[in-house]
N, CA and C of each residue as an Amber inpcrd file, in Angstrom:
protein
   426
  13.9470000 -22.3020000  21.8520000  13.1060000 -21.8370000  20.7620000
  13.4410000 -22.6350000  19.5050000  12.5720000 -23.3380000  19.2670000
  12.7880000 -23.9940000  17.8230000  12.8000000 -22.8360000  16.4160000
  13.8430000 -23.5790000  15.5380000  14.4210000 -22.6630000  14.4630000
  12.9210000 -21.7680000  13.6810000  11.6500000 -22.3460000  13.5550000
  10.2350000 -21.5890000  13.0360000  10.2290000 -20.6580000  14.4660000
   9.9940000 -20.6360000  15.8830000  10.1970000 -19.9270000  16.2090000
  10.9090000 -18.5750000  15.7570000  12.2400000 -18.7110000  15.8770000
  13.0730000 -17.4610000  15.3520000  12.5560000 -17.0450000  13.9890000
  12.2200000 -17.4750000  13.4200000  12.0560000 -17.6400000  11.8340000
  10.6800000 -16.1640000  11.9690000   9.7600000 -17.2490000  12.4100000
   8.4800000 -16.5670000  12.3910000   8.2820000 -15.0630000  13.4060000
   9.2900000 -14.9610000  14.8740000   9.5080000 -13.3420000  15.2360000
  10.2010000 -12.5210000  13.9280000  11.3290000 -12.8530000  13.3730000
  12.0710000 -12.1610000  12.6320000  10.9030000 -11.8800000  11.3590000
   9.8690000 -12.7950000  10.9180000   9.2460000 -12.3170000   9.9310000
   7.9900000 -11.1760000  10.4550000   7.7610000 -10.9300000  11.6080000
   6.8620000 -10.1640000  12.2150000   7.3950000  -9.1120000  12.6100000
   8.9470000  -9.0580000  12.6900000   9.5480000  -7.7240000  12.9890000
   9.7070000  -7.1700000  11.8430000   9.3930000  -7.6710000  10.6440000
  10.0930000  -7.3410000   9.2750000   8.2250000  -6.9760000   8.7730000
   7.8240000  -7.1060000   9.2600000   6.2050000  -7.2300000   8.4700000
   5.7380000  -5.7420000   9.0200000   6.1040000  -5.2860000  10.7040000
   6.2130000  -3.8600000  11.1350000   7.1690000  -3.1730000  10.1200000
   7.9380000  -2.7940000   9.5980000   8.7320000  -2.3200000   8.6650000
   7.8630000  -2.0910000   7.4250000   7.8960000  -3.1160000   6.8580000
   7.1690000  -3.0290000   5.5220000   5.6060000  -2.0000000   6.0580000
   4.9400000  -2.5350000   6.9140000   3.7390000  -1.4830000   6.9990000
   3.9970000  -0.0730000   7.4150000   5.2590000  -0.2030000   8.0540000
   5.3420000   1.5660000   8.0120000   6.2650000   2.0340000   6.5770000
   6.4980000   1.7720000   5.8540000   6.5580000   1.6560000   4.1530000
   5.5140000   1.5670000   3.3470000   4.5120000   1.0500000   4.2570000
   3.4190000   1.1300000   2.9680000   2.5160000   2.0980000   3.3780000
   2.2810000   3.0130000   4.7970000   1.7710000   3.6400000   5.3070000
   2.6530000   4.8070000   5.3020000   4.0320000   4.7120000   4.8940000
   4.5360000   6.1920000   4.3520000   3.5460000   7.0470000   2.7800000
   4.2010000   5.7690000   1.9360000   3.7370000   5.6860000   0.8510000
   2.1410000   6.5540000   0.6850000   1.6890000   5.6960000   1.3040000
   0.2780000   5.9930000   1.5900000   0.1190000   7.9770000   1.8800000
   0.8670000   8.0490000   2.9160000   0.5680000   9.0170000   3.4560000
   1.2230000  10.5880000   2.0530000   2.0560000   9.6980000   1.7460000
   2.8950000  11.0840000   1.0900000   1.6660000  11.2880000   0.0900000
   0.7910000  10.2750000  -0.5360000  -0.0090000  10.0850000  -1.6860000
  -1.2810000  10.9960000  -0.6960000  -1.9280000  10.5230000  -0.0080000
  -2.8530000  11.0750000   0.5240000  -2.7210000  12.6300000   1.0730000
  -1.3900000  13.3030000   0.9710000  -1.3300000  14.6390000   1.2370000
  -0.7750000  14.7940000   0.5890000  -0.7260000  14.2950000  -0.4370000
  -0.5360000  15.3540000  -1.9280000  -2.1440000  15.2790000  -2.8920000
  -2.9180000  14.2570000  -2.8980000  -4.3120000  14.6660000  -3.2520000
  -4.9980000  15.5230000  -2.3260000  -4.5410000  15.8940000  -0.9920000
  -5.7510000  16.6000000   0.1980000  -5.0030000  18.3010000  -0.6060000
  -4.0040000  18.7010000  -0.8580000  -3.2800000  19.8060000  -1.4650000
  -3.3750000  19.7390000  -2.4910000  -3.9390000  18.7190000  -3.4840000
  -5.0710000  19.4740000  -4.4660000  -5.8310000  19.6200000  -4.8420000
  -6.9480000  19.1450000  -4.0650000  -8.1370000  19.6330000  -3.5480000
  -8.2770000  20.8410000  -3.4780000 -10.1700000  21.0820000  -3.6310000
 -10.4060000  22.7190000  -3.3870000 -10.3200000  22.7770000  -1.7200000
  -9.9900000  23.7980000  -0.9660000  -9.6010000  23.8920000  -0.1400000
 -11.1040000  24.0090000   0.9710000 -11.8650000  22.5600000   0.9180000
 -12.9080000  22.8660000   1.8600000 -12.8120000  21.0730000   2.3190000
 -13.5880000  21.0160000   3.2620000 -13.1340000  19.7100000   4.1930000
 -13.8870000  18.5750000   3.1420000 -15.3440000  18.4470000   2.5980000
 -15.4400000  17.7360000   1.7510000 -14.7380000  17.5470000   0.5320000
 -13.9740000  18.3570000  -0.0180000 -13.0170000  17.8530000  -1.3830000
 -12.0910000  17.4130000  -0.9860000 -11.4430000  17.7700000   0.5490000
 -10.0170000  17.2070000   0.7460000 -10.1940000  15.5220000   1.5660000
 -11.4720000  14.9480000   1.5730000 -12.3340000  14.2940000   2.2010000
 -11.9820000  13.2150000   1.0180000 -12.8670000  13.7210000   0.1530000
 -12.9120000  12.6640000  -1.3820000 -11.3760000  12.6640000  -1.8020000
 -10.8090000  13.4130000  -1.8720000  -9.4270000  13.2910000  -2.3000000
  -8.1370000  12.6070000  -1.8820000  -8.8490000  12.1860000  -0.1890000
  -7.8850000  11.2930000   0.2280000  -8.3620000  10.2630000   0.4660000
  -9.6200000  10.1150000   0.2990000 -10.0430000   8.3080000  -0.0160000
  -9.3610000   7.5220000  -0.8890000  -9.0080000   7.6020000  -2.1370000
  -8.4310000   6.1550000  -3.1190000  -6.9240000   6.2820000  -2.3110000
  -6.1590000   6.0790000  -1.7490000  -5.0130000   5.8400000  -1.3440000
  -5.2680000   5.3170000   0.0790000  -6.5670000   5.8030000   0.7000000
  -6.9950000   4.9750000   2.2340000  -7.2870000   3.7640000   1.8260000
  -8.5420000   3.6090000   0.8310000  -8.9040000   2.6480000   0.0640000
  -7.9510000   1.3130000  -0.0300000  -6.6550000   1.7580000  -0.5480000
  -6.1390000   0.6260000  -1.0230000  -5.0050000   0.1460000  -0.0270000
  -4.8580000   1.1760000   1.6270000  -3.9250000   0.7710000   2.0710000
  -5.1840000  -0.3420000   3.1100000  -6.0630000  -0.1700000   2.9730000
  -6.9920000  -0.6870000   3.8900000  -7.3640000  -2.3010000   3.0170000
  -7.5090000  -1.8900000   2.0170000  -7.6450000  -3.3900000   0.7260000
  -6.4950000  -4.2950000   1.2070000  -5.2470000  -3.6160000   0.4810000
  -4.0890000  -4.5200000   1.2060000  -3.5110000  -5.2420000   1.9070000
  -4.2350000  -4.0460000   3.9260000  -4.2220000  -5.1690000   4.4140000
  -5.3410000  -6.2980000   4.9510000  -6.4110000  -6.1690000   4.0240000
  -7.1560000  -7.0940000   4.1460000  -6.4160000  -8.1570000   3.0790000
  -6.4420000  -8.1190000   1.9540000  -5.5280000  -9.0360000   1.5460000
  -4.3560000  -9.7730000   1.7450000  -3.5050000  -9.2880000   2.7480000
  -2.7630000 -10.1050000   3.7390000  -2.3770000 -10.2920000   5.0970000
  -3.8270000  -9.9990000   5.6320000  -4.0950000 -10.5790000   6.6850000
  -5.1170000 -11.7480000   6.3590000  -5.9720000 -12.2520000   5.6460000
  -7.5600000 -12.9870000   5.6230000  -6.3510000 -14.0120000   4.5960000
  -6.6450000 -15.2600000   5.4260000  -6.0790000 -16.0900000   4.7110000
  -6.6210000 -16.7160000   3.4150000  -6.1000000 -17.6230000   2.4850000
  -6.8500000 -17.9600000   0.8800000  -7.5570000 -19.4030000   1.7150000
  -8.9880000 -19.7110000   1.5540000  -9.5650000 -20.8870000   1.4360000
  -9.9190000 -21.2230000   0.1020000 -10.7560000 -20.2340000  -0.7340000
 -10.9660000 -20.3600000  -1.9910000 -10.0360000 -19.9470000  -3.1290000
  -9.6830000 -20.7620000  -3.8520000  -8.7300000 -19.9700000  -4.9530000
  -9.9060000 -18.9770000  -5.6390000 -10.4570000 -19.5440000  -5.9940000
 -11.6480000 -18.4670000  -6.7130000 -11.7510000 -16.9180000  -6.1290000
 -12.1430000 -16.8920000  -4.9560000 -12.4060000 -15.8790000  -4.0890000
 -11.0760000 -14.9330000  -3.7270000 -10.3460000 -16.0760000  -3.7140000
  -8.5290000 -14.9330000  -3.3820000  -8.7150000 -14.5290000  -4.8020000
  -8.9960000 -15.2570000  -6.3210000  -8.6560000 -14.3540000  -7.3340000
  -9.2440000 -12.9800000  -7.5000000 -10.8370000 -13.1520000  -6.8490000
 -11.3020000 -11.7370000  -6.5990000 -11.2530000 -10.9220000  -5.9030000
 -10.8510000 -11.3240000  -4.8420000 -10.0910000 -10.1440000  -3.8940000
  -8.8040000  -9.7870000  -4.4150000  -7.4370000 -10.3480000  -5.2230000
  -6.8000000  -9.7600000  -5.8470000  -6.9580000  -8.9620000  -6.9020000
  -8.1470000  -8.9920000  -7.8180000  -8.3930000  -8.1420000  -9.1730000
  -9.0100000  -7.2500000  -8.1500000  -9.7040000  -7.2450000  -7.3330000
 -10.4760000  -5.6330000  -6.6250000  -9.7060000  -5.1410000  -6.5200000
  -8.2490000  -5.5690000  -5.6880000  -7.0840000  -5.0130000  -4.9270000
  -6.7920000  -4.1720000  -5.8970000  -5.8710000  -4.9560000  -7.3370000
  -5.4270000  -4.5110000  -8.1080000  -6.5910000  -3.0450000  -8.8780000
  -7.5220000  -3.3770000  -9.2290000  -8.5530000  -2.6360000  -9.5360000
  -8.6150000  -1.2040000  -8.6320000  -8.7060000  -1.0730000  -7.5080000
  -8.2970000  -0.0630000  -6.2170000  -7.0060000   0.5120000  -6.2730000
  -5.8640000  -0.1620000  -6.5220000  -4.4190000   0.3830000  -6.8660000
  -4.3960000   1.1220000  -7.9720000  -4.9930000   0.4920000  -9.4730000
  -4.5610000   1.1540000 -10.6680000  -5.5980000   2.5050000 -10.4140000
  -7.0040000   2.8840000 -10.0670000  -7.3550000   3.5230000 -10.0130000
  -6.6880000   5.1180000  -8.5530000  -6.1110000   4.4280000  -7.5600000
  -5.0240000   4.8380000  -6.4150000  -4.1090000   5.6680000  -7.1850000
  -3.4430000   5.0290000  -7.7740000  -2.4120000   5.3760000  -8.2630000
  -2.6170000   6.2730000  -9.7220000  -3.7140000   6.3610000 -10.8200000
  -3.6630000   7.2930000 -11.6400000  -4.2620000   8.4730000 -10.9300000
  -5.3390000   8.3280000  -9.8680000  -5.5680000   9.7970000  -9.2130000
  -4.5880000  10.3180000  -8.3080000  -3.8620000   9.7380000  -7.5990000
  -2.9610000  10.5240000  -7.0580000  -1.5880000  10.3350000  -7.8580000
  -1.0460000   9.8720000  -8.7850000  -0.1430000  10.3130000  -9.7250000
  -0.3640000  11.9630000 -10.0080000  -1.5680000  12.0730000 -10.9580000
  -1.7510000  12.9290000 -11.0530000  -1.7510000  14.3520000 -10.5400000
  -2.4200000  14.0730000  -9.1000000  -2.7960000  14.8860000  -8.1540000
  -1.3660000  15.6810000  -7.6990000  -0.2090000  14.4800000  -7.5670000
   0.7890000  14.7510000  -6.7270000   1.8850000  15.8330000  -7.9200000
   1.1980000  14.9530000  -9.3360000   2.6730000  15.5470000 -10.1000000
   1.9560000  17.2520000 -10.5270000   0.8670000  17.4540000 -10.3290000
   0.4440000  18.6950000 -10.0590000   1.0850000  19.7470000  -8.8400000
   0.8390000  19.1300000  -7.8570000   1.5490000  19.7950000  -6.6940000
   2.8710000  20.0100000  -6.3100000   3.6760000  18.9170000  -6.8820000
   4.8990000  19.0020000  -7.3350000   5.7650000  19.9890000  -8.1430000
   4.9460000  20.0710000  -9.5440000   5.1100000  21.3760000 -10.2630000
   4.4180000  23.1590000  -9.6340000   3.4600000  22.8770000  -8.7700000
   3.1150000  24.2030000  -8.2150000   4.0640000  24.2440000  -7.5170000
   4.5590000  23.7340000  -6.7010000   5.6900000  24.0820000  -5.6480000
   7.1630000  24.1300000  -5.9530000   7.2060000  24.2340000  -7.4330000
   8.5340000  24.5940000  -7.8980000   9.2220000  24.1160000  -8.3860000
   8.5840000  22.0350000  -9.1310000   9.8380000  21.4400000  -9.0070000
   9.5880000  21.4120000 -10.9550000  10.4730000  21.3430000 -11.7860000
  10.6910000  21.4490000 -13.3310000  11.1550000  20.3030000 -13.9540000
  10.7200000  20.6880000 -15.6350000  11.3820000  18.8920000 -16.1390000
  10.6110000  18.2150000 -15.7040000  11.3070000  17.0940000 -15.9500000
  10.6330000  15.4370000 -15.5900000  10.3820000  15.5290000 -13.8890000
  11.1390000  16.1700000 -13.0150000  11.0760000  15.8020000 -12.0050000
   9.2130000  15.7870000 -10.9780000   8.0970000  16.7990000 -11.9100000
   6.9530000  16.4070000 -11.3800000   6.4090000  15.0070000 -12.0590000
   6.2940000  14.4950000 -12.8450000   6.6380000  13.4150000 -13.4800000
   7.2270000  12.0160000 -13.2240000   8.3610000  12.7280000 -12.6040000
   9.3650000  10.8470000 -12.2300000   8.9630000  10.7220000 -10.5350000
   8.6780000  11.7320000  -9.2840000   8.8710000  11.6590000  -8.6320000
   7.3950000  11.2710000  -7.8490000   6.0630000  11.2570000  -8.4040000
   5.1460000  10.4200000  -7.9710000   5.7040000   8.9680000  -8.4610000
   6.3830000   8.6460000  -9.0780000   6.6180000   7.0050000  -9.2070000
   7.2160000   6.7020000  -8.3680000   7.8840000   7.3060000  -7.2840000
   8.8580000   6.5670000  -6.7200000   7.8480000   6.0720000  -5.3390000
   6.8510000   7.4100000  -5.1310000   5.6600000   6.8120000  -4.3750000
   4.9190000   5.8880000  -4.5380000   4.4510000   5.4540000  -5.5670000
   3.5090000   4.5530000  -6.4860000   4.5180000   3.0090000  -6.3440000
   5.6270000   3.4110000  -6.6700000   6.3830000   2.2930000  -6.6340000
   6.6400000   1.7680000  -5.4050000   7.1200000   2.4500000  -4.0650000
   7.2780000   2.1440000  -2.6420000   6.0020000   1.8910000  -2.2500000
   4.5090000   2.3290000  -2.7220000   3.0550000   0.7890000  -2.2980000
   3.0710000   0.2080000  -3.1650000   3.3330000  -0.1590000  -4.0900000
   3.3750000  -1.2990000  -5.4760000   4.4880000  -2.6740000  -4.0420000
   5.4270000  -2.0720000  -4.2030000   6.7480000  -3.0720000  -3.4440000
   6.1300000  -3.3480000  -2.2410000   5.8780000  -2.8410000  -1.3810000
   5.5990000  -2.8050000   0.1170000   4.3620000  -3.5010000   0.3780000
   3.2300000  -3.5010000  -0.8970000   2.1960000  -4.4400000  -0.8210000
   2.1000000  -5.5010000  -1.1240000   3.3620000  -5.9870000  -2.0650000
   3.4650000  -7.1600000  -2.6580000   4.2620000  -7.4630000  -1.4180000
   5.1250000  -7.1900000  -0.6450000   5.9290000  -7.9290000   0.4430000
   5.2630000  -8.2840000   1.4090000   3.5310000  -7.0890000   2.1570000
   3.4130000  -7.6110000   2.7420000   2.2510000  -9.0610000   2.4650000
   1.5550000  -8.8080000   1.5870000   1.3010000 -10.0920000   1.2370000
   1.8720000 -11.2490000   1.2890000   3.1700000 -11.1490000   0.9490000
   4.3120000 -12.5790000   0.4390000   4.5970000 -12.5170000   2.2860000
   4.5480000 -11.9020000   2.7930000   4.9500000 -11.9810000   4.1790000
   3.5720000 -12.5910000   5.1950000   2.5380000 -11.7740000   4.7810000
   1.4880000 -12.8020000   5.6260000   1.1270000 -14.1490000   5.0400000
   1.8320000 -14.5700000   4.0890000   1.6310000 -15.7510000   3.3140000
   2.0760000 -16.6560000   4.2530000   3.7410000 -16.1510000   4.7610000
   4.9530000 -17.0590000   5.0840000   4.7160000 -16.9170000   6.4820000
   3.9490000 -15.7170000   6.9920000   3.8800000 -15.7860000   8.7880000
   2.7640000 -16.8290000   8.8070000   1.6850000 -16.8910000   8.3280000
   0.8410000 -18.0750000   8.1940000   1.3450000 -19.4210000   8.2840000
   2.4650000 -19.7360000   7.5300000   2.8350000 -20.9610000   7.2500000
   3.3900000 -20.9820000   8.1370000   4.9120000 -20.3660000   8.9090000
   5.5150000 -20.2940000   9.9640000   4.6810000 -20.9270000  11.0510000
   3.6310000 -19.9990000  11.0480000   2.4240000 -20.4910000  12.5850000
   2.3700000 -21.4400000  12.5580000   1.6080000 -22.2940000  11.2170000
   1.2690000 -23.5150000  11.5000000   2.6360000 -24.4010000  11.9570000
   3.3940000 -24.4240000  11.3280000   4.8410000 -25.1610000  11.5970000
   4.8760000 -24.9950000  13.3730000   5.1600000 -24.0210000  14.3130000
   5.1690000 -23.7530000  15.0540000   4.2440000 -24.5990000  15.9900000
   2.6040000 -24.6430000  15.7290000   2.1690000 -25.0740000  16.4050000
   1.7320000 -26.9110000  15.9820000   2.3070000 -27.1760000  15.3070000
   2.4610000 -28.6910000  14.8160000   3.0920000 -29.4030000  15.7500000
């Protein structure tokens, strides 16, 4: 096995990781907007769309490789555009549910960031990661 070989499994075992990190993320966000929702199947419907939204954006953004710089810049401002909007509705949503269920202080407050922050990280890696499994390939098959 040539050294891109090893290179490029180890970055695909590491790229499974990161997506179940960004599909935690995801998930803790998406059932904390479905719990605060009114309790009927269409509100908890709409309420967990912007966090599907952007885990689904994501990985279109690093899987579809860049031909156009132009075009990758607009698929990154949508991305980003889908996240900031992701992330102030279920910030919200979560640091609501957080405080109904008991928690005080800063802690409804600090503790949607740490969600927000684990898909912020986990999307930027896997991007930087389908960047480098891309490049790997080609090396590989050169």
């Amino acid at each position: 096995m040539a050294p891109a070989d090893g290179s490029l499994a180890q970055h695909k075992r590491i790229r499974w990781g990161v997506r179940a990190a960004l599909t935690l993320g995801v998930v803790a966000s998406t059932v904390a907007n479905v719990l605060h929702a009114v309790d009927n199947p269409i509100s908890q419907t709409i309420a967990a769309w912007p966090p599907l939204a952007l885990l689904f954006t994501v990985e279109l953004i690093s899987r579809v490789p860049v031909h156009r710089r132009w075009l990758a810049t607009v698929r990154l401002v949508a991305t980003a555009v889908i996240a900031g909007i992701a992330a102030w509705v279920s910030y919200w949503h979560m640091a609501d549910v957080i405080a109904r269920y008991g928690e005080t202080g800063a802690s409804p407050y600090l503790i949607p960031l740490t969600v927000d922050g684990l898909v912020i990280v986990a999307s930027v890696c896997l991007v930087e990661l389908g960047s480098r499994i891309r490049s790997l390939s080609e090396q590989v098959t050169q």
